[in-house]
RODO-2510 file (C-alpha; in nm, 4 decimals, decimal comma):
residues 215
     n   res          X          Y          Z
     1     x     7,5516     5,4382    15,2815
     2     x     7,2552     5,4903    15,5004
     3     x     6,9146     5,5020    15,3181
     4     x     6,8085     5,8619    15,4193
     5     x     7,1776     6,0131    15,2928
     6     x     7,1246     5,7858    15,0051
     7     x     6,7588     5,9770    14,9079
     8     x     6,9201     6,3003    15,0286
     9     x     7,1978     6,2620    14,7965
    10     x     7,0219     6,1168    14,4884
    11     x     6,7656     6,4480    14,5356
    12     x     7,1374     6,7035    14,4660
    13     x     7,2726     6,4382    14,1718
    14     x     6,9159     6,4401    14,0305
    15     x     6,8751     6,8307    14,0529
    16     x     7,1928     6,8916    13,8976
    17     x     7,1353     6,6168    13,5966
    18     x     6,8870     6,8060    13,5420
    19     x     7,0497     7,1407    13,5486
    20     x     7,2936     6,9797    13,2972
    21     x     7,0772     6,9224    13,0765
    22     x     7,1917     6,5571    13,0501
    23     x     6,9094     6,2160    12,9868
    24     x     7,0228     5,9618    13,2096
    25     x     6,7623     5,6326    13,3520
    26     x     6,7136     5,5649    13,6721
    27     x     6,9213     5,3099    13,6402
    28     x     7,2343     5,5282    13,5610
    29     x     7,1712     5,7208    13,8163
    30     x     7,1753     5,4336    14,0197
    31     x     7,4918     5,3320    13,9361
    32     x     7,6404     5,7062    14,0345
    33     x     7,5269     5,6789    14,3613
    34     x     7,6298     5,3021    14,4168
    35     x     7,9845     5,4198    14,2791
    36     x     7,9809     5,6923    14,4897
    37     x     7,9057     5,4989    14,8572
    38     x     8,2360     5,2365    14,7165
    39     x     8,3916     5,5560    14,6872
    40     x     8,2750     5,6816    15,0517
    41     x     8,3834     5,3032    15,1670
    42     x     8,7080     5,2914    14,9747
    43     x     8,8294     5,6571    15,0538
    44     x     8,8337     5,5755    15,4547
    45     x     9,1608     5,2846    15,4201
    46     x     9,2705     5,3981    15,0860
    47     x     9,2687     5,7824    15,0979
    48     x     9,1091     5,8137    14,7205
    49     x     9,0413     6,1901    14,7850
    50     x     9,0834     6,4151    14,9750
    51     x     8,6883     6,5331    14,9926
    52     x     8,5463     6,3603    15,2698
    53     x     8,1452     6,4589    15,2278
    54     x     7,9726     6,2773    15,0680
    55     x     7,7296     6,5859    14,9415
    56     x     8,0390     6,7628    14,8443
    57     x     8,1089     6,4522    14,6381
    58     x     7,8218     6,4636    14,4732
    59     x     7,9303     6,8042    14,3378
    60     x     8,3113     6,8288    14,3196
    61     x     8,3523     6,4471    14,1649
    62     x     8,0117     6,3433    14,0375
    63     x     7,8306     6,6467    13,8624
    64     x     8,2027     6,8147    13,7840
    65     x     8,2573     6,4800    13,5795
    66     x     7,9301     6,4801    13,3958
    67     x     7,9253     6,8619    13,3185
    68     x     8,2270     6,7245    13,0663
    69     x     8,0024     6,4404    12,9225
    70     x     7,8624     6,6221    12,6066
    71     x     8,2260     6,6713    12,5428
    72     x     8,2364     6,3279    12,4484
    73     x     7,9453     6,2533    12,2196
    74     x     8,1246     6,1743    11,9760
    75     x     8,3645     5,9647    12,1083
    76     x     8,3918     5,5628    12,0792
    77     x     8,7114     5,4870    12,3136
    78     x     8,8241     5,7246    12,6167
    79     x     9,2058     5,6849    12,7773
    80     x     9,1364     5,8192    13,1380
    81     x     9,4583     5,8530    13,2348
    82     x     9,6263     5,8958    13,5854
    83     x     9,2352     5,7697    13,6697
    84     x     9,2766     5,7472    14,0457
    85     x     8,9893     5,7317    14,2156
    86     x     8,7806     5,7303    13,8912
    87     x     8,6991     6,0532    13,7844
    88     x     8,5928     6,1255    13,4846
    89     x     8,6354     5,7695    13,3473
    90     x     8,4014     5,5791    13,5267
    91     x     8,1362     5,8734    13,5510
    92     x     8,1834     5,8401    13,1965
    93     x     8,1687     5,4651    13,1337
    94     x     7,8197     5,5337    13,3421
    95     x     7,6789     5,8064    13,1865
    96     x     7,7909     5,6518    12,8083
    97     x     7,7876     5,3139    12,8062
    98     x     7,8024     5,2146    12,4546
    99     x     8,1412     5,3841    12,4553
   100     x     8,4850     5,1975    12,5513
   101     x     8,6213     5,3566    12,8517
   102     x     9,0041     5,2321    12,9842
   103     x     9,1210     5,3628    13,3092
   104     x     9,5032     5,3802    13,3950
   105     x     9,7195     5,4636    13,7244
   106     x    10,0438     5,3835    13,8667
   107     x     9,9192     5,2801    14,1783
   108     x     9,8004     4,9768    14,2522
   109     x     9,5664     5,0104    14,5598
   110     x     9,3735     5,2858    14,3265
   111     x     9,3514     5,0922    14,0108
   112     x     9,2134     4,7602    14,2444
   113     x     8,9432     5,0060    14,3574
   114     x     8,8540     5,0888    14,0343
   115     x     8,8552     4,6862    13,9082
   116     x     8,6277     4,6503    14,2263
   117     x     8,3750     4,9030    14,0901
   118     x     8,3756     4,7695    13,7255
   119     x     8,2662     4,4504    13,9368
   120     x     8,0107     4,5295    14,1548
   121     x     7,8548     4,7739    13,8771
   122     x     7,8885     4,5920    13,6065
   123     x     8,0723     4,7811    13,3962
   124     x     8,1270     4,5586    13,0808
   125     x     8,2526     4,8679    12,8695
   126     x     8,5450     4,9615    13,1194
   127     x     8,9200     4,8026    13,1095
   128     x     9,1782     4,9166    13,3691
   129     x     9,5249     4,9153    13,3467
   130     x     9,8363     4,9551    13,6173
   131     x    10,1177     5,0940    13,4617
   132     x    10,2712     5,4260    13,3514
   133     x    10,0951     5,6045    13,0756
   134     x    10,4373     5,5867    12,8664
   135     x    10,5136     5,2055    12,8837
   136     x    10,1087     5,1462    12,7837
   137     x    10,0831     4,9610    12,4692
   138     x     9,7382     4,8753    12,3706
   139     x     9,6163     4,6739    12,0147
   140     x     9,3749     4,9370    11,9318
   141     x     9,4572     5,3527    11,9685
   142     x     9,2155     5,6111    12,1335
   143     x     9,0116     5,8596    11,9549
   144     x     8,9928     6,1016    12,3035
   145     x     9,2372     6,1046    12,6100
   146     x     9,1535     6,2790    12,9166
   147     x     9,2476     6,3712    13,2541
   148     x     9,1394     6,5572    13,5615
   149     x     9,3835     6,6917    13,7861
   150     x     9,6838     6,4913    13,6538
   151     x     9,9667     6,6637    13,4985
   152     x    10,0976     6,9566    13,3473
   153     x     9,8952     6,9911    12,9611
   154     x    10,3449     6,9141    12,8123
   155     x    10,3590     6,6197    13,0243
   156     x     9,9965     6,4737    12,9459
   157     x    10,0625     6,4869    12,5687
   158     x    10,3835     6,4176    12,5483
   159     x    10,3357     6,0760    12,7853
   160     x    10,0085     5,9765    12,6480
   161     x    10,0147     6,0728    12,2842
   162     x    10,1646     5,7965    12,1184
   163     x     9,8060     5,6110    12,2277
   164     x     9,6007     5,8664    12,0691
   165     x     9,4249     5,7487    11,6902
   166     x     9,5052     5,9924    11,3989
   167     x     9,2559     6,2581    11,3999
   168     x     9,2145     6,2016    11,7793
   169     x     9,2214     6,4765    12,0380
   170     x     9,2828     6,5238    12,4036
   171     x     9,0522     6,6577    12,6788
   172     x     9,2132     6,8096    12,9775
   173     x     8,9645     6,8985    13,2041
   174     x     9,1204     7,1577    13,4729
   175     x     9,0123     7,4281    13,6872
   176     x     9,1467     7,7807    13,6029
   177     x     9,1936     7,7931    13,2431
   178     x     9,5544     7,7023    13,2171
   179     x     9,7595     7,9496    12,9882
   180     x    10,0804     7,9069    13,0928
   181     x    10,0421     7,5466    13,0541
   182     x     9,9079     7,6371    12,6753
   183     x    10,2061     7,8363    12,5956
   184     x    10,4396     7,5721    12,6596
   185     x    10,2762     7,2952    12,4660
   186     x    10,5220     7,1267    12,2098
   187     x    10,4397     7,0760    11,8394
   188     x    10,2625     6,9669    11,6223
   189     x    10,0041     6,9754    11,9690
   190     x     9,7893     7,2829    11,9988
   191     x     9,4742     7,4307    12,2245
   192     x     9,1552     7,3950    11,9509
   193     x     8,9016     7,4960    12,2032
   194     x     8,9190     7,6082    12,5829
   195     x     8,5498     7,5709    12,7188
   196     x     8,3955     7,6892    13,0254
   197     x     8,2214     7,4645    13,2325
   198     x     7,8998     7,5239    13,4551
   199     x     7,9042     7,2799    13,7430
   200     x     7,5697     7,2809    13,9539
   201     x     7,6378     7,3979    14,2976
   202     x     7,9855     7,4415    14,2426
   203     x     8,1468     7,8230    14,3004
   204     x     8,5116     7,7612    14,1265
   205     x     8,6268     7,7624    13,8059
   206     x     8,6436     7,5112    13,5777
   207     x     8,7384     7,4427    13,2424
   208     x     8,7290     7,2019    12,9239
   209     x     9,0913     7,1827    12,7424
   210     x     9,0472     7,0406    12,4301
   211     x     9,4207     6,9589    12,2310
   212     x     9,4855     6,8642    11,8755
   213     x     9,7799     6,8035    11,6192
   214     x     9,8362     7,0821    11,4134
   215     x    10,0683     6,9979    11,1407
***
């Protein structure tokens, strides 16, 4: 990434941190813009997503990802799963890293970007994982799974929810707020909250789904 679109974009990430409300270092927000130009670099061979600007990056991946990081203040181990290209989890693992952050996808050329950036940022609080969801087994449970964009809310709880800690919950984060996808949960899983989320610069919906077992 070219210096000048580096400062241009760090001036829209910066602007919008701010609008968030969030405390991040310089340093964090270093890392967000060095994970965004691997994601720039990885998206022309490996087709990561489908947004091609970087600016637009900045505000459908990076600021729509940390608009759902007070969401997870009190969490201590995050299951990103069908991670792709890294959203939330490693805006997460960035923007929190004293909390545990494992990232899992199916495919392989995805989840080989994502070991690249735990590299080259130094992500010591980040694990990734290639496998189904379903066939994960893990020595220690997560207290919040999330997704963006993955799966119908039935499918993500019913795949994932064995790995989910007693007392755990899931975090779904989606665009429209998805009642349909509500209605058909299955017990003992319910909706406990559906928040709205503000995302700087962004004109679209967008939505926090948060899921727990009701007995």
């Amino acid at each position: 990434m070219k210096q000048f679109e580096r400062a241009a974009l760090a001036h829209i990430l910066e602007r919008g941190i701010k609008e968030l409300g969030l405390d991040l270092s310089a340093q964090q927000v270093g890392q967000l813009l060095d994970y965004l130009a691997l994601l720039v670099k990885w998206n022309g061979v490996y087709n990561l997503t489908s947004v091609r600007d970087p600016v637009q990056m900045v505000t459908q991946h990076l600021l729509d990802s940390l608009a759902a990081v007070p969401a997870f203040a009190d969490a201590h181990s995050v299951l990103d799963v069908g991670a792709g290209g890294g959203l939330p989890g490693i805006v997460l693992a960035i923007a929190r890293p004293q909390m545990k952050v494992a990232l899992i996808d199916t495919v392989h050329k995805k989840t080989a970007f994502l070991t690249q950036v735990k590299a080259e940022l130094g992500l010591a609080n980040v694990t990734v994982h290639t496998a189904r969801v379903e066939q994960l087994r893990v020595p220690h449970k997560f207290d919040v799974i999330t997704s963006r964009a993955f799966a119908d809310l039935s499918d993500f709880v019913n795949w994932s929810g064995h790995l989910l800690e007693e007392g755990g919950q899931f975090i779904a984060l989606k665009g429209v707020a998805p009642e349909d996808e509500r209605e058909r949960l299955p017990a003992p899983w319910a909706v406990s909250e559906l928040r709205v989320l503000r995302v700087p610069g962004l004109n679209a919906e967008r939505h926090l789904v948060f899921i727990t077992r009701h007995e």
